[in-house]
C-alpha positions in Angstrom: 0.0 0.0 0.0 1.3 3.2 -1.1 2.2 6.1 2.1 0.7 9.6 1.7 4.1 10.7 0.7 4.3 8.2 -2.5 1.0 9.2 -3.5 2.2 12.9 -3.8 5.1 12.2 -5.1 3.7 10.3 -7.9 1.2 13.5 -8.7 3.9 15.9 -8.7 5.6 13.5 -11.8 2.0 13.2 -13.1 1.8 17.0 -13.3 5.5 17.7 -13.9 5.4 15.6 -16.9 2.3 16.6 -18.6 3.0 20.6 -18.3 5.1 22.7 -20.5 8.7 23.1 -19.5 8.0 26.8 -18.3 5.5 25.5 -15.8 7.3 22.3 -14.8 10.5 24.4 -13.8 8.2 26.8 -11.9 6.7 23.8 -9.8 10.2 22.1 -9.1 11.8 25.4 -8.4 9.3 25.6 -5.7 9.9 22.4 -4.1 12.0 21.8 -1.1 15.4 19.5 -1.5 14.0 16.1 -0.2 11.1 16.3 -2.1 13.2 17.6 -5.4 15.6 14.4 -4.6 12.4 12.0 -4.3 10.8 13.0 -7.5 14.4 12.4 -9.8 14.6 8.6 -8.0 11.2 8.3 -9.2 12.1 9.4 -12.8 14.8 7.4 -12.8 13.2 4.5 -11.8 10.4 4.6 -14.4 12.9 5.2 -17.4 11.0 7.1 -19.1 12.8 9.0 -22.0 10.2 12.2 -22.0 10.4 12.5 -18.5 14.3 12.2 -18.2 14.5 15.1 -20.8 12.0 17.4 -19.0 13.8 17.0 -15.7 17.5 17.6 -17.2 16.2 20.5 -18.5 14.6 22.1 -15.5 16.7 20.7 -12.6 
């Protein structure tokens, strides 16, 4: 069963990845470290190629 904490974390990628790169940096800039470091583990653990992009181009 997923915590409260995975759940948000995985709508913060759901969002990140589905906005323009103008408002994806916006939303990561405003995100504190631990959360920033949880959201690239779960980018890099879902591989995907559109993602990975987005998130070396904002972080």
């Amino acid at each position: 069963m997923e915590t409260h904490r995975s759940k948000r974390i995985s709508k913060l990628y759901r969002k990140l990845i589905t906005s323009d790169a103008t408002q994806a940096f916006l939303i990561y800039k405003g995100l504190d470290e631990t959360t920033k470091a949880e959201l690239l583990d779960l980018v890099a653990e879902m591989g995907s190629q559109h993602s990975e992009k987005l998130m070396n181009k904002i972080s």
